[in-house]
N, C-alpha and C positions, 0 to 999 in steps of 0.2 A: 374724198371718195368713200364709198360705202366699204365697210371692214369686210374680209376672205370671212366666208363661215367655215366653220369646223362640226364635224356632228358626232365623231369619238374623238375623246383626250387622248393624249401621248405622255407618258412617263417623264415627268423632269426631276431628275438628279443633281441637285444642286451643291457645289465643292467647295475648296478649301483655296486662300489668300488671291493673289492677282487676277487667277483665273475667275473667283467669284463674282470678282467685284466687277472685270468685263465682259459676265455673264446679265448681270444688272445691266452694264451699259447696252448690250447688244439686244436683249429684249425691248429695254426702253427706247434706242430711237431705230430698230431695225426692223421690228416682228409687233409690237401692239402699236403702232398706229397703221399697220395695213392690214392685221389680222387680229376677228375676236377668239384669243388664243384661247383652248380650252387644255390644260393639262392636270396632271395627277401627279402633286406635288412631295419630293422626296429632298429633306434635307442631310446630302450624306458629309457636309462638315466635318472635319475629326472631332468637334466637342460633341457635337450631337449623335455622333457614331460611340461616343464615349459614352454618353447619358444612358442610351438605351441598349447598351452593351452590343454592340453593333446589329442587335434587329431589325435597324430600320434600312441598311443595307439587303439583307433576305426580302421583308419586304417591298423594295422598288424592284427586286429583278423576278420576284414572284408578278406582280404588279409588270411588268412586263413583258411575263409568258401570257397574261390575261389579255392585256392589250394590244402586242406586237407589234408596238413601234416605243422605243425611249431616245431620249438623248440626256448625255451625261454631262457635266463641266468636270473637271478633273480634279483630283483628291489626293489628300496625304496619303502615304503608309510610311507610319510611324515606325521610325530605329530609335539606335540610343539617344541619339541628340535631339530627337525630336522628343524624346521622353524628357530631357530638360527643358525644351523651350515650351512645351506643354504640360504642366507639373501635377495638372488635374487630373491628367489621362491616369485612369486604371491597370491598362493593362496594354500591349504592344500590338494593338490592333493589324489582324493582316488586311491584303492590300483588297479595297473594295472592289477592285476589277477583278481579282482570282475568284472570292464570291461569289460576283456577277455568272462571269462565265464558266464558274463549275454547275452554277443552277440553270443558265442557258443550253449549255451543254455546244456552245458557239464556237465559232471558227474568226478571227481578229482580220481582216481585211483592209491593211494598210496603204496609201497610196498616194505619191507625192502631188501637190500643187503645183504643174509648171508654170513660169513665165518665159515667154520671149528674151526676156532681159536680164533672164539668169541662166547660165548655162551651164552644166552638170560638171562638175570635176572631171568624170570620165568621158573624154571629149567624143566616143562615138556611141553613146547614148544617146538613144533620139527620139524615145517614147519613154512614159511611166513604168518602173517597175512596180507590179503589186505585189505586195508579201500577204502572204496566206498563212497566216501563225495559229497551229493549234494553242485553244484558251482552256486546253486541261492537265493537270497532273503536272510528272514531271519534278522541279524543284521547286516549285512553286507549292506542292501538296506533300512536297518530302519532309523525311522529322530527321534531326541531328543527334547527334550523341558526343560527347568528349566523354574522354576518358584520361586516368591520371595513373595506369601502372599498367606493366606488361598481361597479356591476356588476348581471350580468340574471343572474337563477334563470330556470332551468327544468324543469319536469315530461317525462320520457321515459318512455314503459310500450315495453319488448320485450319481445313473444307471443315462446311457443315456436317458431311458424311461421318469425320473422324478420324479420315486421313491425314496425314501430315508429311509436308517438305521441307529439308534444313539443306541448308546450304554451307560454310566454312566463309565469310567474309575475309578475314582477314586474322593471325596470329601475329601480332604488334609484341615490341619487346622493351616500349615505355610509352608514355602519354599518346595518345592517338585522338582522330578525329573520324566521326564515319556519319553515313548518311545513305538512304534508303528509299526513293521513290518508287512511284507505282503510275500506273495507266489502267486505262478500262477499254477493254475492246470493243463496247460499245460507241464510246466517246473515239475511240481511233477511228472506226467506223463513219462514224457523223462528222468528224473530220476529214475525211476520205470523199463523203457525198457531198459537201459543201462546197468543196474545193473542185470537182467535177462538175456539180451545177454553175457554178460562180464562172467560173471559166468557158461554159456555155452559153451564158447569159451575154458575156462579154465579149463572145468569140476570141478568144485570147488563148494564146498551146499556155501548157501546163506545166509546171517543172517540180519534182517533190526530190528533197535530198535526205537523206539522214547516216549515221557513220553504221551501218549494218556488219561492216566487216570487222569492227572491233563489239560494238554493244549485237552480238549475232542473235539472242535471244528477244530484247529489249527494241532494239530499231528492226531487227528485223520482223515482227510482229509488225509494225508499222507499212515495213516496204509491200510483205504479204499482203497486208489489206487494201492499200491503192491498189496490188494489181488487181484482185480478184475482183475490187471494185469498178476497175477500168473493162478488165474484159468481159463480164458478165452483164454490166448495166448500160457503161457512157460509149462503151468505144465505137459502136454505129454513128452515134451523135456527133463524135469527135468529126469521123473520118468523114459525115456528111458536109460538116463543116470547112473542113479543110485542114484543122486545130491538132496540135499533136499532145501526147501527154508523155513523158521522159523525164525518166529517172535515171539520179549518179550520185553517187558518194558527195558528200558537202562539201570538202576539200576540194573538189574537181569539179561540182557548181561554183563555188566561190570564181576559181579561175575562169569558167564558161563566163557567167555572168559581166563580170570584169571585161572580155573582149566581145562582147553581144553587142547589140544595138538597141534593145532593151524592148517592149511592149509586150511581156511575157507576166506570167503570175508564178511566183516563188514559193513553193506551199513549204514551211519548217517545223518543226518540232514547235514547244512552246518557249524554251531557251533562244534556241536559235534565229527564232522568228522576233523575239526583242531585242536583240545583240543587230540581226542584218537591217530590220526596220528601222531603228537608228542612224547605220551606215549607211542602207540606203536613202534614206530624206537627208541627210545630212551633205551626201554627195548630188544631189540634185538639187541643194540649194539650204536647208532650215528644216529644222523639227516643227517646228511653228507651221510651217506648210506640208504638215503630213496629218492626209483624212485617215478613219479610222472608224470601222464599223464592222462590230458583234453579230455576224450571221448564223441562225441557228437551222439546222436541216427543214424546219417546219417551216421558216421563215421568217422565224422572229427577227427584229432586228434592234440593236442598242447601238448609238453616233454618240463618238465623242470626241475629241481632237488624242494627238497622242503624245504628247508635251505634259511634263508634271505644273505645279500649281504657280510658278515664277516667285520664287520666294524672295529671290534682291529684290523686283521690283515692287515686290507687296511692301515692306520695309520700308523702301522711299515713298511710296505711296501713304503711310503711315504717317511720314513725316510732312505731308503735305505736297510733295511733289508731284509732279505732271511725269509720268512715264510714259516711252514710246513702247510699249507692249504688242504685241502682234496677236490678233486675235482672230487671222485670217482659218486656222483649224475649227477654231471653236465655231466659227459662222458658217462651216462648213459642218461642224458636225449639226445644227440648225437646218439649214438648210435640207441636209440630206432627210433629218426627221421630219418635215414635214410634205417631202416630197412623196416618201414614202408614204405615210398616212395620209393622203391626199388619191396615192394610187390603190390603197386598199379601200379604199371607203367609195372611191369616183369620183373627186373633187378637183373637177380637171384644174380648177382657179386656185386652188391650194399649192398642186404642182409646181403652175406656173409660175406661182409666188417664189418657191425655191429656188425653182430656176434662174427667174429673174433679179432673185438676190445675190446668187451666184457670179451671175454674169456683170452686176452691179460693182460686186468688190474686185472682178477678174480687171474691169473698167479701170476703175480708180488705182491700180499698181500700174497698167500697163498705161495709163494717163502718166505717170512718173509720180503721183503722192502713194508713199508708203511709209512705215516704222521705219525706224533706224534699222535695224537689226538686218532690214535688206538692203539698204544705203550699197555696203560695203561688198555685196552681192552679185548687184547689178555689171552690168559690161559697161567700164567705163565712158562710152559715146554716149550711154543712155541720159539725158536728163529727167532728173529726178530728186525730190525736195525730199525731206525727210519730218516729219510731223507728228505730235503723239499721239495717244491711243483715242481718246475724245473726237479729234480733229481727223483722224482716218475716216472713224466711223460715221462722222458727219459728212464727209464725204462723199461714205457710199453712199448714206441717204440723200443725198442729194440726187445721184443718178439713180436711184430705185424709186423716186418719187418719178422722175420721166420714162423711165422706163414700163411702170406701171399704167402711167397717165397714156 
């Protein structure tokens, strides 16, 4: 068959161990023999994030406010151990997604995989939950301090003007530990609108939580700006829809959500929205099957799966071994970028390529071939084989060559 054209590139951000390597495979037998792929290539490696002192992370999400569309494979962020096992590393590089998405200024929109053959821990959940994770500040852009003898911290803010605010943190009366984050009311803001359009787009009600009643100054800045953002812009929109938007203390989401039924969108902070995105793909089946896409107020968008790099099975892979990997996120975060870039440009056959790769790999799980890793998953009546990562993926290509055809 004659190859999908493309007539603008998309940003590829290329990662670190297991996930590289079935980044390689999933190009090679999923995406360039049906499409003449046209990208703008970004190697965010940790050696290579090391070489160029991590610039070359700034440039692929600059590189992506230009082009508005990226997909990412997913990347180290270096701790201490990984400053052993990486001995070349300079310096303890932070995490190239907070990069990303502080220069996006994006909203994390998380969302699990369902299958038929997997069924959710919380047995009266019967739709997707989506988590709507602010991707700014917080503790993620917070700076730490120890300290080693009795003494008062203090918080001072000097405006431009010359004024100045001090606060009393805390009078400790031997070693301590303190920490200090900040938000931008801009960026709460565009977290506020992304999460209002997103949820339009999707007709989905809306749920925002944050602990207002203790951080009153800090969250509630937050709670302030949905509302004013719900009743002055979205709420006509909501109510023509039918779609609700509702807000409650996180403790008392947590319990709502638990006795829901679930096809709602969860908007959190930027902590809390990594901690429930967890829970919740975890409880709807594997991290491995949770999508993940950087939406910015303009529109931009960054796909990547939400799974770190599979470091056991990089190792055995080293050693020559065949691993059952799952790299049903990563194909998903593919897909969705070319979907996208397909709808900005007009590319109705690019689209459909997404699509139909989608529904390609949906094919082959709910055929019974999968990883291991969802073996143990599945509802035991289900028959189902278990295969590695090569052998999946050839799979799907087999149903995306008919499906195509």
């Amino acid at each position: 068959m004659e190859k999908i054209k493309m007539t603008t590139p998309l940003v590829e951000m290329d990662g670190d161990e297991m996930t590289r390597i079935l980044w390689g495979m999933i190009k090679d037998k999923l995406i360039l023999p049906f499409v003449d792929l046209k990208t703008e290539y970004y190697d965010l490696g940790l050696l290579h994030r090391n070489a160029t002192r991590d610039q070359v992370t700034v440039d692929a999400a600059n590189a992506t406010k230009r082009l508005g569309v990226a997909v990412k494979c997913a990347t180290i962020t270096p701790n201490r151990q990984r400053m052993e096992e990486y001995p070349e590393l300079t310096e303890m590089w932070k995490s190239p997604n907070g990069t990303i998405r502080a220069i996006l200024d994006g909203t994390a929109f998380r969302a699990p995989i369902v299958l038929p053959c997997i069924k959710p821990v919380v047995k009266n959940w019967e739709a997707p939950i989506t988590i709507a994770r602010h991707a700014y500040g917080d503790m993620y852009k917070a700076v730490d301090l120890e300290t080693d003898e009795p003494g008062t911290a203090v918080l001072t803010f000097r405006g431009e003007s010359g004024a100045e605010k001090t606060l009393n943190v805390q009078t400790v009366d031997g070693p301590a530990v303190f920490s200090a984050q900040h938000n931008k009311e801009a960026s709460i803001r565009a977290f506020a609108r992304s999460c209002f359009q997103y949820a339009i787009s999707q007709k989905q009600d809306l749920w925002f939580s944050t602990k207002d009643t203790i951080a009153k100054v800090y969250d509630g800045a937050f709670k302030h700006i949905f509302e004013e953002e719900y009743e002055h812009t979205y709420k006509a929109e909501f109510e023509k829809l039918g779609i609700t938007y509702f807000y409650t203390l996180i403790d008392d989401a947590v319990a709502r959500v638990i006795r829901s039924k679930g096809g709602f969108i969860w908007a959190l902070k930027n902590y809390d929205g990594d901690v429930m995105s967890d829970m919740i793909a975890a409880a709807f089946g594997s991290l491995a099957m949770m999508t993940s896409v950087l939406v910015s107020p303009d529109g931009t968008m960054e796909f990547e799966a939400s799974h770190g790099t599979v470091t056991r099975h990089y190792y055995r892979y080293l050693k020559g071994e065949k691993t059952s990997t799952n790299p049903m996120a990563t194909i998903f975060a593919w897909s969705g970028a070319l979907k996208r870039r397909g709808e900005l440009d007009g590319l109705k056959d690019l689209t459909a390529f997404g699509e139909a790769l989608e529904s390609a790999s949906l094919q082959t799980l709910e055929e019974g071939v999968m990883t291991k890793d969802l073996l143990s998953l599945a509802d035991p009546s289900f028959q189902a084989r278990g295969v590695n990562s090569e052998e999946f993926l050839d799979e799907i290509a087999k149903r995306l060559c008919k499906k195509l055809a």
